[in-house]
N, CA and C atoms as a LAMMPS dump frame, in Angstrom:
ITEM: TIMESTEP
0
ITEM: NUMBER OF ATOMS
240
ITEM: BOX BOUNDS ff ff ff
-5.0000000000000000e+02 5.0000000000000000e+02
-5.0000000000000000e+02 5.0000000000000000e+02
-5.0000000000000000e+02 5.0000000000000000e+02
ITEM: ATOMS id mol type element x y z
1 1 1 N -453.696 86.649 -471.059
2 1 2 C -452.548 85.989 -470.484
3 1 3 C -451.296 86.45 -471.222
4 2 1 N -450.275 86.3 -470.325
5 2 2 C -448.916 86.945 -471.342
6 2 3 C -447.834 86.05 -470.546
7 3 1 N -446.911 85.248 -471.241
8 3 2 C -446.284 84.431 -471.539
9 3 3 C -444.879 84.841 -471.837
10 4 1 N -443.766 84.645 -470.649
11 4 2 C -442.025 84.831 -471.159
12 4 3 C -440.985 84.091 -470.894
13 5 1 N -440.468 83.858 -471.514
14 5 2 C -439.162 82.998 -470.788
15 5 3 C -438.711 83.523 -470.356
16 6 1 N -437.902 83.622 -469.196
17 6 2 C -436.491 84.238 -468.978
18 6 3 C -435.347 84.779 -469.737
19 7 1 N -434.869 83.857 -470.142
20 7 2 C -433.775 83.389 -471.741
21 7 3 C -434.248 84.355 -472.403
22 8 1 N -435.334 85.028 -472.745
23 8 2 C -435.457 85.701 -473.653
24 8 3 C -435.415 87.564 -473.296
25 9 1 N -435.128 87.642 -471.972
26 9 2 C -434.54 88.937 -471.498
27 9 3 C -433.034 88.964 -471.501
28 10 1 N -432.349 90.749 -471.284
29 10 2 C -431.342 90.788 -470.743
30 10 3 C -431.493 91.475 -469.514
31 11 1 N -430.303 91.573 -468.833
32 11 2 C -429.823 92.381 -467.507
33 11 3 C -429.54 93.519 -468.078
34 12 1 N -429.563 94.597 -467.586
35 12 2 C -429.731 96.241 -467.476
36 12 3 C -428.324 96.256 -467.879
37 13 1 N -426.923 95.249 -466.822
38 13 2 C -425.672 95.674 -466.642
39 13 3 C -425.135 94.42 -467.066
40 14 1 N -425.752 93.719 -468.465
41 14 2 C -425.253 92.586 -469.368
42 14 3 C -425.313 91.481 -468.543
43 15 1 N -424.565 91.084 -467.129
44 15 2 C -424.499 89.764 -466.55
45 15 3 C -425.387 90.398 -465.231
46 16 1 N -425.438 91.304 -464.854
47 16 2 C -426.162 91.745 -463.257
48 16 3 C -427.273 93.26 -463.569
49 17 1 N -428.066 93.415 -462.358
50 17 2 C -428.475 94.474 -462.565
51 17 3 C -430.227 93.597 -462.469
52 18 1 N -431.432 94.771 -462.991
53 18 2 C -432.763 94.158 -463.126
54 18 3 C -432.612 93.461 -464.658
55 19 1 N -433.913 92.543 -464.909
56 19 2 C -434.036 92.103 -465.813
57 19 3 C -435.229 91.699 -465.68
58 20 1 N -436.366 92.681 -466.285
59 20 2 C -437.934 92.726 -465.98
60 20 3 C -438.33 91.616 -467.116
61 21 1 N -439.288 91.088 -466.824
62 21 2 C -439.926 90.055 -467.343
63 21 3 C -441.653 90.453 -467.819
64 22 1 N -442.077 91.152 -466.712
65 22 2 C -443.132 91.503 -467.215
66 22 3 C -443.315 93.335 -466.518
67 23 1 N -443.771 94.28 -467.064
68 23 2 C -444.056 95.792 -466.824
69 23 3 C -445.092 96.138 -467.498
70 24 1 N -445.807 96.749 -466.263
71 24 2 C -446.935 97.082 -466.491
72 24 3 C -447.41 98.434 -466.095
73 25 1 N -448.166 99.207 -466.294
74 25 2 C -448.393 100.341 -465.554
75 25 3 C -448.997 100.234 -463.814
76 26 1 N -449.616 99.237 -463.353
77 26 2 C -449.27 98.852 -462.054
78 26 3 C -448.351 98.023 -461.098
79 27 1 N -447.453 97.552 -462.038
80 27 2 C -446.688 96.072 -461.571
81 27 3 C -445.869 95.954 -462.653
82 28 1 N -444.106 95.722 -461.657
83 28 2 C -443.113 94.814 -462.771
84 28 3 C -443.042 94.2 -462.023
85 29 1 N -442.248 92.889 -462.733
86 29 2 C -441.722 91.383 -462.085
87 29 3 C -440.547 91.529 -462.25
88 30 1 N -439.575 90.849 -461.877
89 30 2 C -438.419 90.216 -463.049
90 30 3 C -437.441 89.463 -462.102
91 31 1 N -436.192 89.327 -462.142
92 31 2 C -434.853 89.18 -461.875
93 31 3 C -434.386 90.275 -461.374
94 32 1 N -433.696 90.057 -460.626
95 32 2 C -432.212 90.95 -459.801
96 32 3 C -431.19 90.382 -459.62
97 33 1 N -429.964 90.505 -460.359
98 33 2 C -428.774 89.371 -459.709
99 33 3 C -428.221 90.93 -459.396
100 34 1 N -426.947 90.384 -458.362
101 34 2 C -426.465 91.65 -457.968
102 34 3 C -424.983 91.164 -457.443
103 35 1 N -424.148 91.577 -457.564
104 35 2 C -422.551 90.786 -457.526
105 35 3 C -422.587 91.539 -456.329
106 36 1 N -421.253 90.992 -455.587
107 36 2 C -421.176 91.4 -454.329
108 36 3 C -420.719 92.422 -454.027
109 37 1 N -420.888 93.511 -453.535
110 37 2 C -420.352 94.674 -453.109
111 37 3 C -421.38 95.728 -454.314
112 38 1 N -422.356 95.2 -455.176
113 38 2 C -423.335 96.024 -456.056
114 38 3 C -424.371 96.472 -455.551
115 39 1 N -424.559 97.935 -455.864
116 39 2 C -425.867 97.987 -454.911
117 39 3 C -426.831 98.301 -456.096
118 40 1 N -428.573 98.657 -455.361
119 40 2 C -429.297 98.509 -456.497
120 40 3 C -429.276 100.32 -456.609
121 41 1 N -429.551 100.945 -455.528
122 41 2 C -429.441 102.175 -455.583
123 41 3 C -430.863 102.61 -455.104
124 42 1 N -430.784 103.842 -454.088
125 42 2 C -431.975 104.259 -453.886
126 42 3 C -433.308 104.581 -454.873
127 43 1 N -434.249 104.258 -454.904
128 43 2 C -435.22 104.625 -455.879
129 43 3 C -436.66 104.276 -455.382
130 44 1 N -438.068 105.007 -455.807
131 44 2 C -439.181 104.969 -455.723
132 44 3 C -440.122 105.105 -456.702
133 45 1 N -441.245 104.638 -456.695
134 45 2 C -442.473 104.486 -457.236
135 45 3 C -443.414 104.904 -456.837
136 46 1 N -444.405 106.033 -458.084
137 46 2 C -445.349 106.68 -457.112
138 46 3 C -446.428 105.611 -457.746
139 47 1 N -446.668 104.799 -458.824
140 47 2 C -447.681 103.722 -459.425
141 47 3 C -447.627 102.728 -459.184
142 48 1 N -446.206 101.798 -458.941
143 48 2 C -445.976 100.562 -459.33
144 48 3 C -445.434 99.997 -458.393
145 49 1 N -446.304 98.892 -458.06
146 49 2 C -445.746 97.568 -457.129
147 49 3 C -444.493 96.762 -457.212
148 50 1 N -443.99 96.959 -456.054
149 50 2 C -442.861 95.652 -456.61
150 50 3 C -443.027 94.6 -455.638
151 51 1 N -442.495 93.496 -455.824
152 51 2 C -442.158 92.372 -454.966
153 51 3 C -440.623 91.937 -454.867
154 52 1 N -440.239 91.545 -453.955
155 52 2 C -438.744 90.547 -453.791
156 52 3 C -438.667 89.503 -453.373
157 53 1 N -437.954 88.315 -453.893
158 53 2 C -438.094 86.844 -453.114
159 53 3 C -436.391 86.982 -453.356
160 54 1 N -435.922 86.547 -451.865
161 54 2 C -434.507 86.471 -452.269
162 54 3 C -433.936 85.082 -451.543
163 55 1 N -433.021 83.969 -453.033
164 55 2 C -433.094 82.809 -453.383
165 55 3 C -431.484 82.884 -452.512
166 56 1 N -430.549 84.038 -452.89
167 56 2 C -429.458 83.595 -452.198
168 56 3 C -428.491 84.493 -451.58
169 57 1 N -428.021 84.757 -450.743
170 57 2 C -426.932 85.97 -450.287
171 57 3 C -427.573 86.514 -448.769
172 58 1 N -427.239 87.261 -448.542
173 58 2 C -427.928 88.14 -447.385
174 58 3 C -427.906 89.626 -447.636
175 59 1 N -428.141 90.719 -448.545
176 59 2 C -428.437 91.965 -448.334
177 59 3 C -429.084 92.549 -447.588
178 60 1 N -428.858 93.89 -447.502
179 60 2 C -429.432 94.8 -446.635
180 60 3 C -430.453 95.325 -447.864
181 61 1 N -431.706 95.618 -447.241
182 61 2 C -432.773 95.941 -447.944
183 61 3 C -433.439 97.09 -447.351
184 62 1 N -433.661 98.272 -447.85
185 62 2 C -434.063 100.036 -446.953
186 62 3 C -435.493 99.961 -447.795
187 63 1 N -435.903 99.943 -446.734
188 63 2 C -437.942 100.646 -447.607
189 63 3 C -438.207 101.44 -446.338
190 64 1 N -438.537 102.553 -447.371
191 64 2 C -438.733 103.781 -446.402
192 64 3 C -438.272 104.131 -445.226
193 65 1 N -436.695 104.041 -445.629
194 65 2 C -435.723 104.383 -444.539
195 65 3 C -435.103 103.385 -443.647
196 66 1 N -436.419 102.357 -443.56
197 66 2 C -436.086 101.369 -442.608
198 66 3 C -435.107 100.424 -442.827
199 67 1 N -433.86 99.706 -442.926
200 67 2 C -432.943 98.859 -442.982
201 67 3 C -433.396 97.403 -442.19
202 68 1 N -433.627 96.872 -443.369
203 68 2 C -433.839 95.415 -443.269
204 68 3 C -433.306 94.175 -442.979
205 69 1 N -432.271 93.153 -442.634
206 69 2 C -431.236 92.421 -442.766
207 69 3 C -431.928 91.149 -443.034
208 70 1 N -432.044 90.644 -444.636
209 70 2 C -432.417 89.901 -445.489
210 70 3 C -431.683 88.33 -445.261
211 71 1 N -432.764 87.522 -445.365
212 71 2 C -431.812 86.321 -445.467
213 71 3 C -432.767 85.025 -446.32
214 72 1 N -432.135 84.288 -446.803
215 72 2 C -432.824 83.635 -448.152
216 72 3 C -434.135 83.019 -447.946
217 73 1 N -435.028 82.804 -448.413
218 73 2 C -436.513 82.375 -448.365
219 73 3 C -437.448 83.977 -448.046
220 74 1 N -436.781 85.289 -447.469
221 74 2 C -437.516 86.54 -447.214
222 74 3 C -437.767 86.932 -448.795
223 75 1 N -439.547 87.587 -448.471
224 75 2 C -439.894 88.218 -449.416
225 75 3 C -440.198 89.589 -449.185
226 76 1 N -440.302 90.349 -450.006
227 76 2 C -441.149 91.817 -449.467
228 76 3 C -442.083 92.203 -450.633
229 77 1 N -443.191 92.726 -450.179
230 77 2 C -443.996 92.983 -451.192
231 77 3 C -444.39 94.981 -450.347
232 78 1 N -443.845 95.868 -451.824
233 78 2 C -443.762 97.05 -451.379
234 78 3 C -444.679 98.059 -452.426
235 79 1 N -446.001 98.12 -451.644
236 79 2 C -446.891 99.338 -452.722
237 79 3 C -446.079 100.815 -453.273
238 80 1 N -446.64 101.323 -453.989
239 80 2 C -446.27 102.533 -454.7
240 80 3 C -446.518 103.469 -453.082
């Protein structure tokens, strides 16, 4: 078992950005805050799972090209 607070990470970009909680060689978790007009930036994984639960805002979300239009309570769960 492995055990973290929150509180006890930072953000990538001090107040915004990721802020992984747990990384693993198959799977990270963490936080995403993202100010408005921030993007996360295109990127992929050829190992590692991610998930998203998004609590507030409406972003646009692209997995594999496709453009998503997000709205709060949506999750996505996206294999390597």
């Amino acid at each position: 078992m492995e055990r973290v607070n929150e509180s006890e990470k930072t953000f990538r970009k001090g107040d915004s950005g990721p802020k992984y909680l747990f990384r693993g060689p198959k799977f990270e978790w963490g936080v995403i805050v993202l100010k408005p007009g921030e993007k996360m930036g295109c990127h992929g994984h050829n190992e590692v799972e991610e998930t998203f639960y998004f609590i507030e805002g409406t972003p646009k979300m692209i997995v594999n090209d496709v453009p998503y239009e997000v709205k709060v309570g949506d999750a996505f769960r996206i294999e390597p």
